[in-house]
N, C-alpha and C positions, 0 to 999 in steps of 0.2 A: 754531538759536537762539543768541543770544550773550545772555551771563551774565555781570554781575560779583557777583564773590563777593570778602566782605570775610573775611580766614581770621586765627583769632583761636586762637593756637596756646597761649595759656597759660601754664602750670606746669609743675612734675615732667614725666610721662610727655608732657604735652600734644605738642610738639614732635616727639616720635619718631612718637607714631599721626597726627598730624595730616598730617609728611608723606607716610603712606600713603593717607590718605585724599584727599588732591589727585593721587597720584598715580594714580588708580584713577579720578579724576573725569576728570583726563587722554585715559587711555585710553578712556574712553567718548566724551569729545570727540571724539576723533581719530577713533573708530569711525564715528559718526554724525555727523562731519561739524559739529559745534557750537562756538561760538567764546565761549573763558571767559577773563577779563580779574579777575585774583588781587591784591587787596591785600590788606598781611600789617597787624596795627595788634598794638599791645601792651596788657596787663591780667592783673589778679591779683596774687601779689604781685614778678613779674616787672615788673608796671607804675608798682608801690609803690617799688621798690629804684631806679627811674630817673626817675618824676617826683612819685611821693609821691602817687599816685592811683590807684585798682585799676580805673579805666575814663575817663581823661583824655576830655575833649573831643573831641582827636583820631581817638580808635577812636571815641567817639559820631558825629562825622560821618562817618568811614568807612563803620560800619555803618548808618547813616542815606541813603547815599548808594548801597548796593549792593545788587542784587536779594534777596541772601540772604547771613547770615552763614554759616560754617563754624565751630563753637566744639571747642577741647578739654578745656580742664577748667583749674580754677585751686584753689590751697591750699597752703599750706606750713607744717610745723613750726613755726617760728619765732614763726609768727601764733596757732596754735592751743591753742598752750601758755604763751601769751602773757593771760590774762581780763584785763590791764588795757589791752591795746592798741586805740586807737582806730579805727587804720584796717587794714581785714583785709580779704585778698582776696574773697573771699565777699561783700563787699559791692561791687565792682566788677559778678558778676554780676547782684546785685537794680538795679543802677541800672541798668544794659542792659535790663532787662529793663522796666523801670519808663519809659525814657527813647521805648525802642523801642513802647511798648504794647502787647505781648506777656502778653494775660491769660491763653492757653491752653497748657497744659502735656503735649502728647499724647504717653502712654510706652506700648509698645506690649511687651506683654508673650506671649511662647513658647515652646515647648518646642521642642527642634532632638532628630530621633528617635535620631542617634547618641550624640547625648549624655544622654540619659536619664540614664543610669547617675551624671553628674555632678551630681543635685541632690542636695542635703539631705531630700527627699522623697522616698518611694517609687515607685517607676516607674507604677504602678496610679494614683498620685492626679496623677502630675503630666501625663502620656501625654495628648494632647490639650489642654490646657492652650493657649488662643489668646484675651485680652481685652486691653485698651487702658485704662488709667489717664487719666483725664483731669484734672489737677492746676488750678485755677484759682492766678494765679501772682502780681499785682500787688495782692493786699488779705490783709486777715486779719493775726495778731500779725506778719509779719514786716514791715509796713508798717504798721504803728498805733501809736498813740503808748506812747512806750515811758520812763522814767525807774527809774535805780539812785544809790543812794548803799549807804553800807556796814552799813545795817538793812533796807531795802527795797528793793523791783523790782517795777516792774511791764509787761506787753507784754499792748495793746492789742488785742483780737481784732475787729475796725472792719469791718462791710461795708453796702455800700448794694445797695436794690433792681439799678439798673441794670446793678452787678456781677458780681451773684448772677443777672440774666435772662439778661446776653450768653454766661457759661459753661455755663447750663443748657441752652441753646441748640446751643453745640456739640455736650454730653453727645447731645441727640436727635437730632440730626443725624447720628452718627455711630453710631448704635445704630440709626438708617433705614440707614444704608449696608450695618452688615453684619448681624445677626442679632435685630434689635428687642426688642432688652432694653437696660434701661438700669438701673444702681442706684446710689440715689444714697445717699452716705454723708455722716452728719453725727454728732452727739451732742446731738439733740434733748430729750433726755429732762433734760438739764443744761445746756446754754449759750442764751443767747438768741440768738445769731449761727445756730445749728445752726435754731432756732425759726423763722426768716426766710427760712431757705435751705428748707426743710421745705414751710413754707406756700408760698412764689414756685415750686417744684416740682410741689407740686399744681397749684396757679392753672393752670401750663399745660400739665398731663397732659393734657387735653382735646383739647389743640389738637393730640396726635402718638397719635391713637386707634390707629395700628397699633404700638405701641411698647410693651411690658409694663414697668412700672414699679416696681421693687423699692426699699426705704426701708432700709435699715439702720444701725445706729447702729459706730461706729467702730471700737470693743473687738472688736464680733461679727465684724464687715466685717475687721480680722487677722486673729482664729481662723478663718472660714470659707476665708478666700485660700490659709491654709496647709491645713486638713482638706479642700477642695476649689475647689480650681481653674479646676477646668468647668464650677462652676456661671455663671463669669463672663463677660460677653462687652462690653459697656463700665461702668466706672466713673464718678463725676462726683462731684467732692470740693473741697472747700475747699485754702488752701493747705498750712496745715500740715500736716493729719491727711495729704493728694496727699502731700508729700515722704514722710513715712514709710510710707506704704503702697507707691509706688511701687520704695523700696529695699526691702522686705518680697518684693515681687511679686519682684525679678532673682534672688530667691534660687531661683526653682522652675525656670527654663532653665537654672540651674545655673554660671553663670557671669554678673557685671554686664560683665564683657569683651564681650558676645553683644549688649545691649540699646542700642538708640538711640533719639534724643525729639527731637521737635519743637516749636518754641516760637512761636506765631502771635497774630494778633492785628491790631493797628492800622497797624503799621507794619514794618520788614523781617525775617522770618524767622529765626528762628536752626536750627542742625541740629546736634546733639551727644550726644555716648555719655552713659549715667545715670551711670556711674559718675567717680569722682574724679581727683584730678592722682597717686597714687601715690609720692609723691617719694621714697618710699625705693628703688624703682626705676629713678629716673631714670637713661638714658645708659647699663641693663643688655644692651638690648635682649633684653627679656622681656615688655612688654607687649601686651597682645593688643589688636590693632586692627581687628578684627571689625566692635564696635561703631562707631566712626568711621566704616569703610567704608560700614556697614548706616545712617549719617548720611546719606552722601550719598546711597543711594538713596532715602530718603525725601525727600530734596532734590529729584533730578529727577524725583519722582512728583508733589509739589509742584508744580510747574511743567508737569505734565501731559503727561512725559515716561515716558510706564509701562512700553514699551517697555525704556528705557534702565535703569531702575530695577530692572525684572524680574532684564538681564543680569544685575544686580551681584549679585542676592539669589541667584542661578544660582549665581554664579561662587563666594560665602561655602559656601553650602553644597555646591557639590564639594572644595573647600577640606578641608571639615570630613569629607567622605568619604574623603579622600584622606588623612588623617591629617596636611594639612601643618596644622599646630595650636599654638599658643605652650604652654608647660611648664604651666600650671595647668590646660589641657583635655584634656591628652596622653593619648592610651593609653599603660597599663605599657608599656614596651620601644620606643616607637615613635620616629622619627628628632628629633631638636631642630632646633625654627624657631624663630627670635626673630622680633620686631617687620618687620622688614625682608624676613627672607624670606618668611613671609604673606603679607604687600603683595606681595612682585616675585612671587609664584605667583598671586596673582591677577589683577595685570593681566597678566600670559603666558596665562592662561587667557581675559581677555577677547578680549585680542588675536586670540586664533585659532580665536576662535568667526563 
């Protein structure tokens, strides 16, 4: 198969995981034989500091032009401590995302059994632990209309039917794939957005009779994810309430270094870890590029490469058996890998499989 992938390396940490994560796509190429044609484009506020834009044109047609993005993450100090700055990286990704037509946000959330020990929950609630967040990603307050002066604010929580159908659509789709549960989360009992989303969910409970369909309101849908886990096997959410649950959910694998998301929709795919640019990190070679790598598998499972996909998830988790581990997953006593050697231990491992 030949691929072009548009690789969109970021911020802080972006840069170091990202070139593991080509590097790892590499080797799968080479393995099977597959031809991948890489352009690099700029964004975040990497893209601010050179042309005054967190997603120019430029990377829009890039990404616009190639089978699939590769994303790493963007953010910086300077911007976030900044409430009167106009242009912030952060908004380079909603425009990608908005530009590309990318309304589905799928973050797939689990537990890795050597790392148990490293979540914030008990082993008991978190052990099993396997569902998929489904973020709906180009409506709701982060795209609605939004005005501040210095008494008032306000952000538009805006959605229409055909919105609210196309993502509820994939929620069932993908609760047919794997364990026919689906629940969807709103705040029906308070917002009329949540009211809309409620009703168009019912409307077509019908039409996915082998699907069990669970309603919960938001607040509950936190406290449950965190008292249990297992009860969950897909989610199907709005966008806001989607981003904070979905960083809620990396907490029970125990590391957001671990998790990676797919961003689908109308027009060219994106594939990138949930977690952030790190910039205090940057250039330590400490961060953990799991997630990235665990990107591209779901890249070429996308593309209907599952085979190749499989390797890589093979190759993370001997990885993680083998204790070659970046410092925040470490066992007490065990050897130090940074960013670099992760990556070169796992393509050596794909290699000579």
């Amino acid at each position: 198969m030949k691929l072009k992938i548009a690789v969109l390396s970021g911020d802080g940490i972006g840069p170091e995981i990202m070139k593991q994560g080509v590097a790892v796509m590499d080797a799968i190429a080479e393995k099977y034989g597959h031809e991948v044609e890489y352009t690099e484009a700029i964004c975040g506020a990497h893209a601010i500091d050179m042309v005054g834009d967190p997603f120019p044109e430029q990377t829009f047609n890039t990404c616009k032009d190639a089978d699939a993005v590769l994303f790493a993450a963007v953010g910086d100090p300077k911007y976030d401590n900044d409430p009167t700055s106009k242009v912030r990286p952060e908004q380079g990704l909603l425009a990608m995302r908005k530009g590309l037509g990318l309304f589905a946000n799928i973050r797939p959330v689990q537990t890795f059994k050597c790392l148990l020990h490293k979540s914030p929950l008990k082993t008991e609630l978190v052990e099993g632990a396997d569902f998929i967040c489904i973020r709906e990603l180009t409506g709701g307050m982060y795209f609605g209309e939004k005005y501040q002066d210095n008494d008032k604010a306000y952000d538009t929580n805006y959605y229409t039917r055909p919105e609210i159908e196309r993502i509820l659509k994939v929620g069932f789709d993908y609760a047919r794939q794997r364990h026919h549960h689906l629940t969807v989360v709103d705040k029906a009992n308070i917002l009329a957005s949540s009211r809309l989303w409620r009703q168009i969910a019912k409307e077509m409970e019908p039409s996915y009779p082998d699907v069990k369909v669970d309603y919960m309101f938001v607040d509950n849908a936190s406290m449950r994810m965190i008292a249990e886990p297992t009860f969950f096997d897909v989610i199907v959410t709005e966008n806001t309430f989607g981003d904070i649950l979905t960083d809620e959910g990396s907490c029970i694998s125990g590391s957001m270094g671990l998790l990676p998301s797919a961003s689908t929709g109308e027009g060219t795919p994106v594939f990138e870890p949930v977690h952030g640019s790190w910039p205090q990190a940057a250039g330590q070679n400490i961060a953990n590029p799991l997630a990235q790598i665990l990107s591209v598998a779901m890249m070429l499972e996308y593309f209907g490469l599952i085979e190749e996909g499989k390797l890589v998830r093979q190759a993370v988790d001997a990885s993680l058996d083998a204790n070659v581990r970046t410092p925040e997953i470490q066992v007490e006593g065990g050897a130090h890998y940074g960013t670099k050697e992760v990556g070169e231990w796992i393509v050596n491992w794909i290699r000579k499989k």
